[in-house]
C-alpha positions as CSV (number, residue, x, y, z in Angstrom):
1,X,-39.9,16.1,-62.3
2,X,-42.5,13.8,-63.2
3,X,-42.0,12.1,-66.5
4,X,-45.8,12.4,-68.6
5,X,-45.0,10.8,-72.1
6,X,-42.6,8.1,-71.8
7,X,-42.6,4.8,-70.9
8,X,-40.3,2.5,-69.4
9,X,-38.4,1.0,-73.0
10,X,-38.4,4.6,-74.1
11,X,-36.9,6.5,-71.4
12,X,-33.3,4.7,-71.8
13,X,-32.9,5.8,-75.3
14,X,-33.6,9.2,-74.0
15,X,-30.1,11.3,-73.3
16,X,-31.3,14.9,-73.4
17,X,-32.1,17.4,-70.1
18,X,-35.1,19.2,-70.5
19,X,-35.1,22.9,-69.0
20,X,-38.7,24.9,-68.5
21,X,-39.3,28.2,-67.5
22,X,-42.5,29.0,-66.1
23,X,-44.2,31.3,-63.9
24,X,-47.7,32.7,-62.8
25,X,-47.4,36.0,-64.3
26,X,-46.4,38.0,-67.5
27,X,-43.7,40.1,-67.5
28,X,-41.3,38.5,-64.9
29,X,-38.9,37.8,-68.2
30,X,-39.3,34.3,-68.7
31,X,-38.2,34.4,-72.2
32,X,-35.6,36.9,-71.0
33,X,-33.7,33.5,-69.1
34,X,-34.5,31.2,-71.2
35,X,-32.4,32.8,-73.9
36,X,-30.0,34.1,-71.5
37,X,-29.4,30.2,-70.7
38,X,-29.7,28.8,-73.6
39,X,-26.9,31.1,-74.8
40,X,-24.6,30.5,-72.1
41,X,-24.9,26.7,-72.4
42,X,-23.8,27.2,-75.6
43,X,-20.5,28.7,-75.1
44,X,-19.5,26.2,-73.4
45,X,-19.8,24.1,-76.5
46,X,-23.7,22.2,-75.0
47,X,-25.4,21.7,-77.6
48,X,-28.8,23.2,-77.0
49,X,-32.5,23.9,-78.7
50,X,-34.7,26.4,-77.4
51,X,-38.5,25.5,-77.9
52,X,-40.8,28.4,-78.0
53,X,-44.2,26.7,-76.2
54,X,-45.6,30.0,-75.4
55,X,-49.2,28.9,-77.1
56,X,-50.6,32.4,-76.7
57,X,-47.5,35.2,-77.4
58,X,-44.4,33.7,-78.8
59,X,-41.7,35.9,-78.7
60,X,-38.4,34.0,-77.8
61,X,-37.2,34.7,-81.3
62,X,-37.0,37.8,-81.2
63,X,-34.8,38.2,-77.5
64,X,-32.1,36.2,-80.1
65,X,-32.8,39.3,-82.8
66,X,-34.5,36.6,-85.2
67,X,-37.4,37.2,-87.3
68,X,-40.8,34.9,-87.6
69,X,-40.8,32.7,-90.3
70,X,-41.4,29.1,-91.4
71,X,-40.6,26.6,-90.0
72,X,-42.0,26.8,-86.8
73,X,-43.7,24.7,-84.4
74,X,-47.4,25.5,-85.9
75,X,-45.8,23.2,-88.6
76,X,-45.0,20.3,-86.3
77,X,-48.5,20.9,-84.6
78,X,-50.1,20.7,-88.4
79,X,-48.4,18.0,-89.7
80,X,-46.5,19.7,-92.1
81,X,-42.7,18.3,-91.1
82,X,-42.6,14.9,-90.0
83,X,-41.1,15.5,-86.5
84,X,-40.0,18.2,-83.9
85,X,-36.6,18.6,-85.5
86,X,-37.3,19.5,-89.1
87,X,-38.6,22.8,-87.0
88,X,-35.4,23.3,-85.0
89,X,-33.5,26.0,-87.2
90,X,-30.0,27.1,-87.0
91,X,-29.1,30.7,-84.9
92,X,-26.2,32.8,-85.4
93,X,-25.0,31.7,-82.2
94,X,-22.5,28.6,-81.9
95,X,-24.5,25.6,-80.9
96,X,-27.9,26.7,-80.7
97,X,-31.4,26.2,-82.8
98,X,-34.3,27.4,-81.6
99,X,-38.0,26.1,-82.8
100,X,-40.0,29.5,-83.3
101,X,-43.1,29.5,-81.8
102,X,-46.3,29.9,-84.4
103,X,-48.3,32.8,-85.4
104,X,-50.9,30.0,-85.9
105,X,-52.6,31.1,-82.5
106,X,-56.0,29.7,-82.9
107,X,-54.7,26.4,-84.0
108,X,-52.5,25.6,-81.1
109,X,-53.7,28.1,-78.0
110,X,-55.6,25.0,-77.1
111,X,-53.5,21.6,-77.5
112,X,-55.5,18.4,-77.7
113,X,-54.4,15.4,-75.4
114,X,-53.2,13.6,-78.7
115,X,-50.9,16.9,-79.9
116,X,-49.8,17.5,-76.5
117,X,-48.7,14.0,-76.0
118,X,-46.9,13.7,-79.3
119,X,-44.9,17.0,-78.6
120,X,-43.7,15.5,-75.2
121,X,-42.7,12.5,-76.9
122,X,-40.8,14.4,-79.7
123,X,-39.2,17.2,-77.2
124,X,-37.5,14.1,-75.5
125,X,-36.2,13.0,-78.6
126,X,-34.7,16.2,-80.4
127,X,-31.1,15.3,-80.6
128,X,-29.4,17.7,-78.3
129,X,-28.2,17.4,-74.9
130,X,-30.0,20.5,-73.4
131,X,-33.5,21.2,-74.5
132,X,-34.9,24.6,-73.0
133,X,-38.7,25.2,-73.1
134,X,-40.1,28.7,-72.6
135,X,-43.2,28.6,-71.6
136,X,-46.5,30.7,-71.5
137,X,-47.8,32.2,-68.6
138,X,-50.4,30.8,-66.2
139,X,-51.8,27.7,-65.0
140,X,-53.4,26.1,-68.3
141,X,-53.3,21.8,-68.1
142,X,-50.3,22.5,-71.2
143,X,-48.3,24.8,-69.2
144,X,-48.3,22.7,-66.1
145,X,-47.5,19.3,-68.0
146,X,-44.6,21.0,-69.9
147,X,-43.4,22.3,-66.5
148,X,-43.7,18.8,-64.9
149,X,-41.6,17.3,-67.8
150,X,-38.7,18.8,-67.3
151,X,-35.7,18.9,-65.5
152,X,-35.1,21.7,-63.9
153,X,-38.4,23.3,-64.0
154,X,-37.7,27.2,-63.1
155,X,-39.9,29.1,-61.8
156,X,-39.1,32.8,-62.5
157,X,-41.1,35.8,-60.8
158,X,-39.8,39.4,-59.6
159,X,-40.2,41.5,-56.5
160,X,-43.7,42.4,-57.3
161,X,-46.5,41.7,-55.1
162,X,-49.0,40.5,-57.8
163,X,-45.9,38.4,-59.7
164,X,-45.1,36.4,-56.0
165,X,-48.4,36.0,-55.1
166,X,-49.3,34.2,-59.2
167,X,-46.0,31.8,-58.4
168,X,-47.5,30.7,-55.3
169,X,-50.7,29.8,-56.8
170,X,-48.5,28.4,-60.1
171,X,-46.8,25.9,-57.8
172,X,-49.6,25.0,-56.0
173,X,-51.7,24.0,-59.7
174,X,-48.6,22.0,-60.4
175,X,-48.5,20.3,-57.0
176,X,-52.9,19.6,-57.7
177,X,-51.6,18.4,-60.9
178,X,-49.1,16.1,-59.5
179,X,-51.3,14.5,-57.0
180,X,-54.2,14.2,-59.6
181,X,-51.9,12.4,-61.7
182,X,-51.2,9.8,-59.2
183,X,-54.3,9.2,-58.3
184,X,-55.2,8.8,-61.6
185,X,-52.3,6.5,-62.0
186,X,-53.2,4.6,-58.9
187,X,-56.9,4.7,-59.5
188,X,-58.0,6.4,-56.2
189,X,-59.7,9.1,-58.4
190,X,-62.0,9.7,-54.9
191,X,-59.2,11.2,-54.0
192,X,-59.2,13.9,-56.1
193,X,-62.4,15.5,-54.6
194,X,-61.9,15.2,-51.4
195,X,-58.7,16.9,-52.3
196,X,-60.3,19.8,-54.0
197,X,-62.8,19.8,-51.1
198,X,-60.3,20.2,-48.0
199,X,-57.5,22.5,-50.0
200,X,-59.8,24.8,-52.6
201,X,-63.2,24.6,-51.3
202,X,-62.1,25.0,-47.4
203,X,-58.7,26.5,-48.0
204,X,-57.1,23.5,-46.0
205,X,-53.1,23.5,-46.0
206,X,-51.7,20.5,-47.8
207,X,-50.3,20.0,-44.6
208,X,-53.3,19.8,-42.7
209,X,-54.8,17.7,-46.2
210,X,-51.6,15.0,-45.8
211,X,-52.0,14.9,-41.9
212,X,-55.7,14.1,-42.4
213,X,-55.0,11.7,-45.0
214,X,-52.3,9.6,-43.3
215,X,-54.8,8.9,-40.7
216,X,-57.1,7.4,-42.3
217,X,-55.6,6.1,-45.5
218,X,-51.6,5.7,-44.7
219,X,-50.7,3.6,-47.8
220,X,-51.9,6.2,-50.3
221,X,-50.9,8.9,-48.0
222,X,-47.3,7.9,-48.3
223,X,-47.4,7.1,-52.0
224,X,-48.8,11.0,-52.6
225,X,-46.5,12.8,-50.1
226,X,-43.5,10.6,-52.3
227,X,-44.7,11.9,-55.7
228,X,-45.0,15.3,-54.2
229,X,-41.5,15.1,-52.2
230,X,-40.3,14.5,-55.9
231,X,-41.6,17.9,-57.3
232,X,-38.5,20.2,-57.0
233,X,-38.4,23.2,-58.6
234,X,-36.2,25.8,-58.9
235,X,-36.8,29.7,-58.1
236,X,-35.1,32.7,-59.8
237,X,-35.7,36.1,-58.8
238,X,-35.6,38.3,-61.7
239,X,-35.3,42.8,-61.8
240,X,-33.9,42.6,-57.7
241,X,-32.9,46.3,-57.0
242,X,-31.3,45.9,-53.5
243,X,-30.6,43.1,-51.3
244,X,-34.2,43.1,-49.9
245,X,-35.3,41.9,-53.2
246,X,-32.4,39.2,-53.4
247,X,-33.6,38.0,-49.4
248,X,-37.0,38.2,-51.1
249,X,-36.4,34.9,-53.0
250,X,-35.2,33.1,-49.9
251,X,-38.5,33.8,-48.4
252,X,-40.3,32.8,-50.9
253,X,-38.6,29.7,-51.3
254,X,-38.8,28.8,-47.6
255,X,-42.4,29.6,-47.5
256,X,-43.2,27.2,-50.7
257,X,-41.1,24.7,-48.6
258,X,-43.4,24.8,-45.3
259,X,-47.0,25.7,-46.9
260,X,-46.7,23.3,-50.2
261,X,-44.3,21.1,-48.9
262,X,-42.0,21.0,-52.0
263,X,-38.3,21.4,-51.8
264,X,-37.9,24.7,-53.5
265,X,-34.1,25.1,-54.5
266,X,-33.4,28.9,-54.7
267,X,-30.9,29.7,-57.7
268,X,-31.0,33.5,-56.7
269,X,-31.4,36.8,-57.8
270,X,-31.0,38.6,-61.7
271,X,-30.3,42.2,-61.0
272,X,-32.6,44.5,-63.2
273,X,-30.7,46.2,-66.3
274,X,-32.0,48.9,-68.3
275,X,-29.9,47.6,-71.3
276,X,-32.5,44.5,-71.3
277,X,-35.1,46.6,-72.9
278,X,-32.3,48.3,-74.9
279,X,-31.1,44.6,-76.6
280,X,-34.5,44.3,-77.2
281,X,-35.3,47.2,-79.1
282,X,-32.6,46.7,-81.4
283,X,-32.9,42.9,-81.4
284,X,-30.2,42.2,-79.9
285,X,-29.6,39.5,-77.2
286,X,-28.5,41.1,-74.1
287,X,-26.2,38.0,-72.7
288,X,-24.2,38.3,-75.7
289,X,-24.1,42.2,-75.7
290,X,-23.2,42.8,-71.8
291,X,-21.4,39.5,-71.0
292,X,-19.2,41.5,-67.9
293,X,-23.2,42.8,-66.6
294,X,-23.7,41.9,-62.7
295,X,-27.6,40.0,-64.8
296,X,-24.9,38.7,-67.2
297,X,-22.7,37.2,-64.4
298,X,-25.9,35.9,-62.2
299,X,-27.4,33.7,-65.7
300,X,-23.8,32.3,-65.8
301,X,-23.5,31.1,-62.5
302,X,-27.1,29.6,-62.2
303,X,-26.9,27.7,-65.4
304,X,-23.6,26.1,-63.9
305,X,-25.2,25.3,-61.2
306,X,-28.0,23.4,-62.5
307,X,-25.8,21.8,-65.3
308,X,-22.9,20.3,-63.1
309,X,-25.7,19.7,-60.2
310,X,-25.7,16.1,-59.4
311,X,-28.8,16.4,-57.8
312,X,-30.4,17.0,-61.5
313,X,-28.0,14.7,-63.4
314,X,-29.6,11.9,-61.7
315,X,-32.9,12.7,-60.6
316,X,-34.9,9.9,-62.4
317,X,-39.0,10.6,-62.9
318,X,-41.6,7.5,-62.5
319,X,-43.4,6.7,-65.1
320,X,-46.8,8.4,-64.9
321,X,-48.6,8.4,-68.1
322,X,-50.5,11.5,-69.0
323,X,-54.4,11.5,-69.0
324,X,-57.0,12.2,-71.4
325,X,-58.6,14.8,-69.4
């Protein structure tokens, strides 16, 4: 997690977890989990507030059976409500708002530095303990800096060719946006290029980029590996069929860990359900509907996971501030 909004003062005042799910490629069910979790949490009397940041296709609401309407977060965006809250509506469900993503698409496809950095500010202070972000798909400078804010950040793909090869190349534009941060931070901007030079240009592994690096510049070596060693996401496999599908995960996982040389923690599988697509045609949420499902059962255990996980609990970002490029 790396923390892109707050400073020092203002991260003790800050209480809430921030959950993001991400991923390279449509269709893997991101918004699928995110309500599936945000449900879950719920029961088990969390408090939580589900925040639609798909910028291009909203549609989180609907997984919950809810209908678009005002307020949303086009509102916060616009000015129209003083802050992120006045957008976080109440759901049928026990213990869970959700801020609606807008049908104002041209307005907020493309989020200014100042908008972007207010909405970080404001998702850290929405008073709930567990604050899930579904995001939009691909590797836009939003995306990535709402994935780096939070804590977990889940990555969620299926067994697809096309959908593991996008979160590969999702993790490694977070892991370029990490480092550029730093150096930015750090002010060894030269960095950057010769980065983009060894790893894009001549399809260098970061490996082979940090060896290179340490020996001839060990200080910032070290301080970049660090920031990159603090990176951990979190991998879900989502519609597995069989068990090759489930070891599928593992792989991927352990070959993030030795190409990109982040600590990839693999939550595990989702089994695929036809009734999904049957909730969703008559807007119903699936978790709720088919609590006793194998899917059903999966959600439940990997939210408890990551809840009760010290590892998250106290996993503390540095401050990096976000810049205006």
């Amino acid at each position: 997690m790396v923390d892109l909004s707050l400073g020092a003062k203002e991260q003790f005042i800050v209480d809430n977890r921030i959950w993001a799910i991400g991923g390279g490629k449509g269709g893997t069910g991101k918004s699928f989990v995110a309500a599936s979790l945000g449900l879950h949490l719920a029961s088990l009397d969390r408090e939580v507030v589900l925040v639609d940041v798909d910028l291009g296709a909203p549609n989180l609401h609907t997984l919950l059976g809810i209908k678009a309407s005002h307020p949303d977060l086009g509102d916060f965006l616009t000015n129209a409500v003083p802050s992120l809250g006045d957008v976080a509506v109440e759901t049928p469900f026990h213990g869970l708002r959700i801020v609606k993503g807008t049908e104002n698409i041209l307005f907020v496809a493309n989020l200014n530095h100042y908008k972007k950095l207010r909405l970080l500010r404001q998702l850290r202070q929405l008073p709930a303990p567990n604050v899930i972000l579904d995001l939009g798909t691909g590797s836009s400078f939003n995306t990535l800096d709402f994935f780096l804010s939070a804590n977990p950040g889940i990555v969620v793909t299926t067994p697809d060719p096309t959908a593991i090869e996008n979160t590969y190349l999702f993790l490694k534009s977070c892991i370029m946006r990490v480092l550029k941060l730093y150096m930015d931070h750090y002010k060894i901007q030269d960095l950057h290029q010769r980065m983009l030079d060894q790893i894009e240009k001549n399809s260098q592994s970061l490996y082979g980029f940090f060896k290179s690096l340490m020996e001839t510049d060990r200080a910032y070596g070290t301080i970049l590996y660090r920031a990159l060693r603090g990176f951990r996401p979190c991998l879900v496999m989502n519609k597995t069929r069989d068990e090759h599908d489930v070891l599928l995960g593992r792989s991927v996982a352990d070959v993030v860990r030795k190409y990109l040389l982040v600590d990839m923690k693999y939550l595990g599988a989702v089994p695929y359900d036809d009734n999904v697509l049957t909730s969703l045609r008559g807007l119903r949420p699936y978790y709720t509907d088919h609590r006793d499902s194998p899917a059903a059962r999966a959600i439940r255990q990997m939210s408890e996971e990551l809840a009760y996980s010290i590892e998250f609990t106290l996993r503390t970002p540095p401050e990096i501030r976000l810049p205006d490029t």
